[in-house]
SEGU-418835 format. One record per residue (C-alpha): residue number from 0; x, y, z. Coordinates in steps of 0.5 Angstrom, whole numbers, plus 500, padded with zeros to 3 digits. Each point is the difference from the previous one (the first is absolute). Layout:
BEGIN
   seq    xx    yy    zz
   NUM     X     Y     Z
...
This chain:
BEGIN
   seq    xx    yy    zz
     0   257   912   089
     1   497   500   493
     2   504   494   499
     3   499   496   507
     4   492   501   498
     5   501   496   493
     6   504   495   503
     7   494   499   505
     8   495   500   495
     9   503   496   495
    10   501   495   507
    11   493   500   502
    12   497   499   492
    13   504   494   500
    14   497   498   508
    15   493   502   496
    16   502   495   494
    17   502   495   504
    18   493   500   504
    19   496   499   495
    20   503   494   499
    21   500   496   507
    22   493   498   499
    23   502   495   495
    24   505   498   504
    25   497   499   506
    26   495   495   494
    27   506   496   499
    28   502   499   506
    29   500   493   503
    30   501   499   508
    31   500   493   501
    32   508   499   504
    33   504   504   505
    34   504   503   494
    35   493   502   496
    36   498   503   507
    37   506   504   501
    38   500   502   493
    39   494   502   500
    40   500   504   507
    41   507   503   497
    42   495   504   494
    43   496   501   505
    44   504   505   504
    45   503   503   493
    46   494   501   499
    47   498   504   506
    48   507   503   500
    49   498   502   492
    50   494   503   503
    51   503   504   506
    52   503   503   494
    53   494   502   496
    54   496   503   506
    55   506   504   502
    56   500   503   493
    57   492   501   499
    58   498   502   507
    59   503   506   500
    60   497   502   493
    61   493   497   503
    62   500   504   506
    63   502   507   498
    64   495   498   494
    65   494   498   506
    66   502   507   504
    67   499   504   494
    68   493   496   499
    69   499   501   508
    70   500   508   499
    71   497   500   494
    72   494   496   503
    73   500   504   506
    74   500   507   496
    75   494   497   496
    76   496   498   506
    77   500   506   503
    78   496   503   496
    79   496   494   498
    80   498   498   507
    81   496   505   501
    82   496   499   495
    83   500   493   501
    84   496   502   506
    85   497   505   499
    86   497   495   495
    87   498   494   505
    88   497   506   505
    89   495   503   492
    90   499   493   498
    91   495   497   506
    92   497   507   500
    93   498   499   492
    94   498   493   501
    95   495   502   506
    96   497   505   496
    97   500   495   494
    98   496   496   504
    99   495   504   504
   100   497   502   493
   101   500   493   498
   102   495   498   506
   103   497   506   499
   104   499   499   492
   105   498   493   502
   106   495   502   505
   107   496   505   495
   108   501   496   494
   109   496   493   505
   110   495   505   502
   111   499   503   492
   112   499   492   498
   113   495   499   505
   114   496   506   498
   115   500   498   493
   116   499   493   501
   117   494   501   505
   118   497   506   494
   119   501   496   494
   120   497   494   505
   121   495   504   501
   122   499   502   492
   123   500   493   498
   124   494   498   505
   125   496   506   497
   126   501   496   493
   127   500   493   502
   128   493   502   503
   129   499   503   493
   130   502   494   497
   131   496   495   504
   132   493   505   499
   133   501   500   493
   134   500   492   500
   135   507   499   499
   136   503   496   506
   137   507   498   497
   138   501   507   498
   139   499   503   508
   140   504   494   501
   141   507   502   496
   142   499   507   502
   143   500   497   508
   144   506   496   498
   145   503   505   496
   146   500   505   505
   147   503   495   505
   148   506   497   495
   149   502   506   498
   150   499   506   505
   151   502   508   498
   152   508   501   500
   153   502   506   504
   154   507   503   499
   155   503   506   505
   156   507   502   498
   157   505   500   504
   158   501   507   503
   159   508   500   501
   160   504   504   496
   161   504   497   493
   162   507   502   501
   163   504   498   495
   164   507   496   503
   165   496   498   506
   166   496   494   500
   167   497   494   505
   168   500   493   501
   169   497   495   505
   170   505   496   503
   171   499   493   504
   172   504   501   507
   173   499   497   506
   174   502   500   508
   175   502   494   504
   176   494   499   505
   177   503   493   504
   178   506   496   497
   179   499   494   503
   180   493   499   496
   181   504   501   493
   182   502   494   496
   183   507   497   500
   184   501   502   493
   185   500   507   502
   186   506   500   506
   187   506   500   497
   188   506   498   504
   189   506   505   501
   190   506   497   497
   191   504   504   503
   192   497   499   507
   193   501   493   500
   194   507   500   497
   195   502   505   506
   196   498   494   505
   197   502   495   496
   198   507   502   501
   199   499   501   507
   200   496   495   502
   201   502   495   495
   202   495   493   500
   203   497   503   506
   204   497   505   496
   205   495   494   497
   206   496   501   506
   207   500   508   501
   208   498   501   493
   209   494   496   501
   210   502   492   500
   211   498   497   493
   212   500   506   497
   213   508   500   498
   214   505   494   499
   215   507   503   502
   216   507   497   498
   217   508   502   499
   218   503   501   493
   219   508   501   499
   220   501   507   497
   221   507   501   497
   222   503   507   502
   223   507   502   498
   224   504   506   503
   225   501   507   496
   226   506   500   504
């Protein structure tokens, strides 16, 4: 049994071999004739054959190699999944909190400025008027403007707790209002959808995919039987 195993691998490692020499083969290859055609449709067919082999030899390596990872995948996201949801479920909940505070943060912090501003406008006409009892119209001047020009900064602080390995960061997203308004360079074409009805509606599926918008013509594709 032992024996039969070499001999099989020995036969599939010349197979691999030859293989990776057939690209420069098909290079070489000059179909101008019915002989050259006939040659070339013969290696075409060994190579077909050759791969037959190959496959019979690695695909059950393959797809014992892919249960395996399909148990162990399955076995992983038992347990992975659950925390994977209980993720999505928080994450909003955080993100909600985040942001009420920040409004709220916000709102304190415009009523603050308000209240500094509307003070230190308030104090900078008390000295203006100062300045201009005193004669010195271009001072009062500079403290009006500068009380304009550069209002008091105000700074509230978040009050959402600083955790450390939790973070946030705004992202742009978005939701599709009407698709008729959205420009063309943002439709894409499904590919596999039109090839779906291509094959079977051929040239008339010009019209039905949008007449203009594809040109739909035959080429010869070449098959050869693994038989």
């Amino acid at each position: 049994m032992v024996e039969q195993i070499d001999i099989v691998d020995v036969v599939i490692k010349k197979e691999q071999e030859t293989a990776l020499t057939l690209p420069a083969q098909a290079r070489s290859f000059t179909v101008a004739t019915g002989e050259q055609y006939q040659r070339a449709a013969d290696f075409l067919l060994v190579n077909k054959a050759m791969k037959k082999k190959i496959e019979e030899h690695h695909n059950p390596i393959i797809e014992a190699a892919n249960k395996t990872h399909k148990l162990a995948v399955a076995a992983k996201k038992k347990f992975t999944d659950p925390i994977d949801e209980a993720e999505r479920i928080i994450k909003p909940k955080m993100a909600a909190y985040v942001d009420a505070q920040e409004a709220k943060r916000r709102k304190e912090q415009e009523r603050l400025e308000l209240e500094a501003r509307a003070k230190a406008e308030k104090e900078a006409m008390k000295r203006a008027k100062a300045a201009e009892k005193a004669g010195d119209a271009e001072l009062a001047a500079q403290i009006l403007d500068e009380a304009v020009s550069a209002p008091p900064v105000v700074t509230v602080e978040s009050t959402v707790p600083q955790v450390k390995g939790i973070s946030t960061a705004k992202i742009w997203t978005y939701r599709i209002d009407n698709i008729e308004k959205m420009s063309r360079l943002f439709l894409m074409a499904n590919d596999q959808k039109i090839r779906d009805t291509i094959k079977a509606m051929g040239k008339d599926a010009e019209k039905l995919v949008g007449e203009g918008s594809i040109t739909v013509w035959q080429e010869t594709s070449m098959r050869g039987s693994k038989g």
